[in-house]
C-alpha positions in Angstrom: -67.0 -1.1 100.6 -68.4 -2.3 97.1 -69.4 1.3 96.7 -66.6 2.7 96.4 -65.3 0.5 93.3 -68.3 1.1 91.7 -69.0 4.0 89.3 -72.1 6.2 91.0 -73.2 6.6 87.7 -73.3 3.6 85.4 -72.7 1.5 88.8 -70.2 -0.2 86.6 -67.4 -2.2 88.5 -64.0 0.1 88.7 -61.7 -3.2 89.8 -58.7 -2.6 87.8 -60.2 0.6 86.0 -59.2 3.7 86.1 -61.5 6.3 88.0 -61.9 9.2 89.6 -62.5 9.9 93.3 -64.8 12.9 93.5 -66.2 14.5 96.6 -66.6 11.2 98.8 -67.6 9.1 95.5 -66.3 7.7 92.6 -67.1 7.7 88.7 -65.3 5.9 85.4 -63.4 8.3 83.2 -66.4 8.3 80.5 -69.3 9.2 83.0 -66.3 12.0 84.6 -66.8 13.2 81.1 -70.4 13.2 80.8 -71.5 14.6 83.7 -68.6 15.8 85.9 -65.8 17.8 83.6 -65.2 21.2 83.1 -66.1 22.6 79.9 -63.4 24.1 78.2 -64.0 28.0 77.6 -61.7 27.9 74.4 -63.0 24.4 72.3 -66.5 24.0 74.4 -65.3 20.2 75.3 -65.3 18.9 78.5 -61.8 18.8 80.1 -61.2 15.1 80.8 -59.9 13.4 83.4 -56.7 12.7 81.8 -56.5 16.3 80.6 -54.8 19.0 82.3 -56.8 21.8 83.2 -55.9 25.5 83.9 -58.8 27.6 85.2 -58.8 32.0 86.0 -61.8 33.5 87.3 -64.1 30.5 87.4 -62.9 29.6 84.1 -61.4 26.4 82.8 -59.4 25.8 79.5 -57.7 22.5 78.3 -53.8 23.3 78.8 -53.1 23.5 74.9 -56.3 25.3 74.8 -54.8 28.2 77.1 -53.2 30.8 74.1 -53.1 34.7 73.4 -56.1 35.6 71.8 -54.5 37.7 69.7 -51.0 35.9 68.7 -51.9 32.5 69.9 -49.1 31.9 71.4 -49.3 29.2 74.0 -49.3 30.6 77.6 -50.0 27.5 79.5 -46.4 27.9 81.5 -46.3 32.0 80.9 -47.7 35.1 82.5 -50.5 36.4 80.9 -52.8 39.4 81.1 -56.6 39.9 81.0 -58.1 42.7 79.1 -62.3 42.5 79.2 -61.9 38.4 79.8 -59.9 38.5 77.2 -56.4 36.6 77.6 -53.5 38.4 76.3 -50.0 37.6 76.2 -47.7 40.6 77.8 -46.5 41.4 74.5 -50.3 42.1 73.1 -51.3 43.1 76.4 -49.3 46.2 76.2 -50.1 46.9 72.2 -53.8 46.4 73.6 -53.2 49.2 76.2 -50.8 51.5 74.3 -52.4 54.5 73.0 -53.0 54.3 68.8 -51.0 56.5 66.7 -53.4 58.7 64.3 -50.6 58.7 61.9 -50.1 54.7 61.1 -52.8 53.0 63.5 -50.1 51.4 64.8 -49.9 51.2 68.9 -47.0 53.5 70.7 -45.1 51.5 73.0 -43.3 52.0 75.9 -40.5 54.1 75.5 -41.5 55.3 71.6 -40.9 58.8 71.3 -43.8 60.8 70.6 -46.3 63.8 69.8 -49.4 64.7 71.7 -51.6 68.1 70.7 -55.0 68.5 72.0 -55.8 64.6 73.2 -54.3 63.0 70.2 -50.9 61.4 69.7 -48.3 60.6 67.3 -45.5 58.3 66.5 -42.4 61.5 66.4 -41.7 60.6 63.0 -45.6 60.2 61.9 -46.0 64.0 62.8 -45.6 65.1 59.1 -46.4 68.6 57.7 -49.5 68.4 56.1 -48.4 70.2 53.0 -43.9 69.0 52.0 -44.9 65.7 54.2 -41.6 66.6 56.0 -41.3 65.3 59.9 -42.2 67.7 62.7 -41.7 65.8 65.1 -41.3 67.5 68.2 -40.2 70.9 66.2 -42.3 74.0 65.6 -45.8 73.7 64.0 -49.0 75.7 63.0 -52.5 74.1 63.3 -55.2 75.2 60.6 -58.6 73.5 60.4 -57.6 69.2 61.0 -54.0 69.6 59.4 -50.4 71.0 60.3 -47.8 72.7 58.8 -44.2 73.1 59.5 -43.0 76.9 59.7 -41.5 77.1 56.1 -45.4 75.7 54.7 -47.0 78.2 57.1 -45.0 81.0 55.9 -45.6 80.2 52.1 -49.5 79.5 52.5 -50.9 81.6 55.0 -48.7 83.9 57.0 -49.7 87.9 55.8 -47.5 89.8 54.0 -45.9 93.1 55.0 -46.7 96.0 52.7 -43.2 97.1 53.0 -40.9 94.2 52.7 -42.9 91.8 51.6 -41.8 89.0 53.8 -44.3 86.8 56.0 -45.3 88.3 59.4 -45.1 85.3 61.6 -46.0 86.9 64.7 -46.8 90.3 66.4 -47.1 92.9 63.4 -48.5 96.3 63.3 -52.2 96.7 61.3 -52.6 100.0 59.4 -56.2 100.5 57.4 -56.6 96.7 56.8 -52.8 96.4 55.7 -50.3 94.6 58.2 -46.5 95.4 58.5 -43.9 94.6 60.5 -43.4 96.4 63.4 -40.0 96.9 62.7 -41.1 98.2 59.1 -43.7 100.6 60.3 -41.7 103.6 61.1 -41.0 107.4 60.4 -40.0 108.5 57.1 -37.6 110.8 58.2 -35.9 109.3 61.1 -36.6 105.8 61.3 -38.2 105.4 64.5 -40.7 102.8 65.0 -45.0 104.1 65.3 -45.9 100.6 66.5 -47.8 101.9 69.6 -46.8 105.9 69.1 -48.4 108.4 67.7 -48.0 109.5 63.8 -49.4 111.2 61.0 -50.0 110.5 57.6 -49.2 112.7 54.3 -49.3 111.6 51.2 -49.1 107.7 52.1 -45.8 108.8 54.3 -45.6 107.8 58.4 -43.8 110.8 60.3 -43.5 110.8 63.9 -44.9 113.6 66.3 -41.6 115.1 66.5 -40.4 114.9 62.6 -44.3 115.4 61.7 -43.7 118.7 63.6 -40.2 120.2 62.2 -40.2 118.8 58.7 -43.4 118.6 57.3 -46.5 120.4 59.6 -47.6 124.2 58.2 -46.4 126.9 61.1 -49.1 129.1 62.0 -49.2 132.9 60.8 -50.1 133.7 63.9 -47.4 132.1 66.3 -45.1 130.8 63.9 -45.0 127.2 66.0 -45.7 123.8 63.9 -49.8 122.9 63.1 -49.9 119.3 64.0 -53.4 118.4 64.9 -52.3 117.0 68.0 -53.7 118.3 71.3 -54.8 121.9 72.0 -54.8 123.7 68.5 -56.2 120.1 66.7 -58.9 122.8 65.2 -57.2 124.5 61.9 -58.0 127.9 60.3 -57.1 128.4 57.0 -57.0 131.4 54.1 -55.7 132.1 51.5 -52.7 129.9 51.5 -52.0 130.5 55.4 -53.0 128.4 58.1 -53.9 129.3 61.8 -54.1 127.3 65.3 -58.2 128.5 66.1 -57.0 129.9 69.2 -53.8 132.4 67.4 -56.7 133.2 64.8 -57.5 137.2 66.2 -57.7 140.1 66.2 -54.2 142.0 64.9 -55.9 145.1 67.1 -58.0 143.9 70.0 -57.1 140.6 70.4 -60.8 139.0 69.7 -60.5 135.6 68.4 -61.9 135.5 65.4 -62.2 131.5 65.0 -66.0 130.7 63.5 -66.6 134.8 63.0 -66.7 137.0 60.3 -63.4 138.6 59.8 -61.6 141.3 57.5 -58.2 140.1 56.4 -55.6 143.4 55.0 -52.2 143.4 54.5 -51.3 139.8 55.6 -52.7 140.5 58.9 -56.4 139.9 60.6 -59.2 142.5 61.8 -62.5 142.0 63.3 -65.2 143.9 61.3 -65.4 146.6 63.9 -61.3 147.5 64.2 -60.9 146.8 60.3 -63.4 150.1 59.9 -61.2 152.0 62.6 -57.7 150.5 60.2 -59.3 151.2 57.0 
């Protein structure tokens, strides 16, 4: 029985002491210390006897030790959160978590509105145009190289120019010997009509559809009086002498030889292979 009022350690007397009772023996309070107590994660003191001790995950903290690494505020009596062993109050915990605006640094939070393009994310009103610094929030945009630009930016810097009207081409657009247009500019000069996709021809820098190419500006033939285009059968053009023949209405005014690529006698307006222009002549 004496045993168990003495300390196992200094073998002290504990009559009228105060000790502790540890696994079926007992100790004083300064040899509980010494070789018994908990070292506190936080200070690196033993957690005394007369301390109060929290522990988490075969840790141990003095109670006043036991704060947000971040804030310090005491969490003792609050929940807490753990973030790689590190104790976080809910507050930090969530700043810890939240994804990092590239605009301010700053953490978004639950329930901030925000932007996200290609993996990286923004506070709404940290989207800025790269170029007036005006919010984009969650309004239209153009990415070039690492920066953005609202639509009016876009439009003044980069957007290409039509060579009729002058005004940005923001999208679609019709592309003419390295020169862009609007579709809606691109059209006929006699009746309007757009090319974008059609066929046209070109005279003397002016667009004319198949149709208007035909009836207001093409050459007719000599031969069958019908429009030269250059379209489809008759592409291949005779000319003399200030008149112009489809190849194939290029014969003979007496035996009907065509005379496209051959020698030929041309009399009175009209066309003879050598052999019938001696019989005419």
């Amino acid at each position: 029985m004496a045993e168990k009022y003495t300390c196992r350690y200094c073998k002290t007397s504990l009559q009228g002491k105060k000790y502790v009772q540890k696994d079926n023996y007992s100790c004083c309070l300064p040899c509980f210390d010494k070789f018994c107590a908990n070292i506190c994660v936080e200070c690196q003191n033993p957690i005394s006897a007369d301390s109060k001790e929290l522990h988490y995950q075969n840790r141990f903290w003095h109670d006043t030790c036991f704060h947000c690494a971040k804030c310090h505020c005491p969490l003792a009596t609050e929940t807490f959160a753990c973030k790689d062993d590190t104790i976080l109050c809910n507050s930090c915990a969530i700043q810890e978590i939240s994804p990092t605006c590239k605009g301010c640094s700053q953490p978004i939070l639950p329930g901030d509105k925000n932007v996200e393009y290609k993996g990286t994310i923004w506070h709404n009103n940290c989207f800025t145009c790269s170029n007036c610094n005006n919010v984009i929030g969650t309004g239209s945009f153009f990415p070039k190289d690492d920066a953005f630009y609202c639509v009016d930016c876009h439009k003044a810097m980069f957007a290409k120019r039509c060579v009729k009207c002058n005004q940005p081409i923001m999208s679609g657009g019709v592309t003419y010997q390295d020169q862009p247009w609007h579709a809606e500019c691109f059209v006929c000069a006699v009746c309007s009509k757009t090319l974008a996709g059609q066929r046209f021809a070109v005279v003397e820098d002016q667009f004319y559809c198949v149709d208007c190419y035909k009836n207001s500006v093409a050459k007719k033939c000599a031969g069958c009086k019908n429009p030269i285009t250059g379209f489809g059968k008759g592409s291949s053009v005779v000319n003399y002498e200030g008149q112009s023949w489809h190849d194939y209405c290029f014969h003979c005014k007496s035996c009907s030889t065509n005379l496209a690529n051959k020698r030929f006698v041309f009399h009175e307006e009209q066309v003879f292979c050598p052999d019938c222009a001696k019989k005419q002549l």
